[in-house]
C-alpha positions in Angstrom: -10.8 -14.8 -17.0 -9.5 -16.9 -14.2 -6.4 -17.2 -15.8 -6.4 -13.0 -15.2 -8.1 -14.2 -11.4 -5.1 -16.6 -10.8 -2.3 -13.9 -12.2 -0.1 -11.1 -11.1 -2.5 -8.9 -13.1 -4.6 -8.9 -10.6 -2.4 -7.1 -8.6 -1.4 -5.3 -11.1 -4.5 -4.0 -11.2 -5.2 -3.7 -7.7 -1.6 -2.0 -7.0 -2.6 1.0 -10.1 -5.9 1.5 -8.2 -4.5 1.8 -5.1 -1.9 4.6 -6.3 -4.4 6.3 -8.3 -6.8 6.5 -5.1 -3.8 8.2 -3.1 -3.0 10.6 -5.9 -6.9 11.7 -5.9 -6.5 12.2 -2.7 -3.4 14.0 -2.6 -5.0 15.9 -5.5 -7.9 17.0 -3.7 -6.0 18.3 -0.8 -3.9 20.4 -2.4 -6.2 22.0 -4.6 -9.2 22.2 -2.1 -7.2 22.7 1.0 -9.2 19.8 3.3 -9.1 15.8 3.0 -6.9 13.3 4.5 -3.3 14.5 5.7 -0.4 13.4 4.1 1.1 12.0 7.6 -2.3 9.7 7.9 -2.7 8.8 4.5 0.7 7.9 3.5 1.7 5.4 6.0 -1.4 2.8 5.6 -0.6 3.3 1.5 2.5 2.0 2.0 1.4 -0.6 4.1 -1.2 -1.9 1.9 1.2 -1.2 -1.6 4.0 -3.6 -0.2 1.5 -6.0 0.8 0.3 -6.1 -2.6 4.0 -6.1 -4.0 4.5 -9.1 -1.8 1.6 -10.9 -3.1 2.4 -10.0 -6.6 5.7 -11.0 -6.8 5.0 -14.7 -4.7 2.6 -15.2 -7.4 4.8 -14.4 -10.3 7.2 -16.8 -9.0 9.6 -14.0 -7.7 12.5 -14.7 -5.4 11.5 -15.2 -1.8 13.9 -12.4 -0.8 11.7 -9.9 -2.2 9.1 -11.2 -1.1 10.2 -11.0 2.8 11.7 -7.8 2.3 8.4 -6.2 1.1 6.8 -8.1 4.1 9.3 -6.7 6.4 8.5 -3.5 4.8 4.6 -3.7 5.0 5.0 -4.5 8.9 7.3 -1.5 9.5 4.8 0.8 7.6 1.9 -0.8 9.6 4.3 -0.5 13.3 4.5 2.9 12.2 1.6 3.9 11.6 -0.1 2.3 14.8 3.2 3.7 17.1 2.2 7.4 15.6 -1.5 7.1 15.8 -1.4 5.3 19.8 0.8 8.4 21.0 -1.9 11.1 19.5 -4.3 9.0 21.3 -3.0 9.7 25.1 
């Protein structure tokens, strides 16, 4: 068990949870017409997935470059998402 604790399954794990959730969701709102819009669902997913890439592939012993460049991409999601939500705001 802490073997699977320690691992990239973990994050496996975590990762397939966290695309299953957005799918639901994306499920729900198209066949029940309400739920979370696309525009604020999708950007904090991404956020949150590359995060999880990043972690995943530091502890599989991945190559530092992939690493930074799902970093970089995590902040850009997360910039994005605060730069679109601060504008509806004013």
């Amino acid at each position: 068990m802490m073997e699977f604790l320690a691992g990239p399954a973990l994050f496996d794990l975590v990762i397939a949870v966290l695309v299953l959730e957005a799918l639901l969701l994306l499920a729900w709102r198209s066949l029940r017409g309400g739920g979370v819009p696309l525009a604020d669902l999708l950007p904090p997913v991404l956020s949150g997935l590359f995060l999880l890439l990043a972690f995943r592939i530091w502890v599989g012993e991945g190559a530092w470059l992939w690493v930074a460049l799902c970093l970089l991409a995590a902040l850009a999601a997360h910039l994005f998402d605060l730069r679109r939500r601060w504008r509806t705001q004013d």
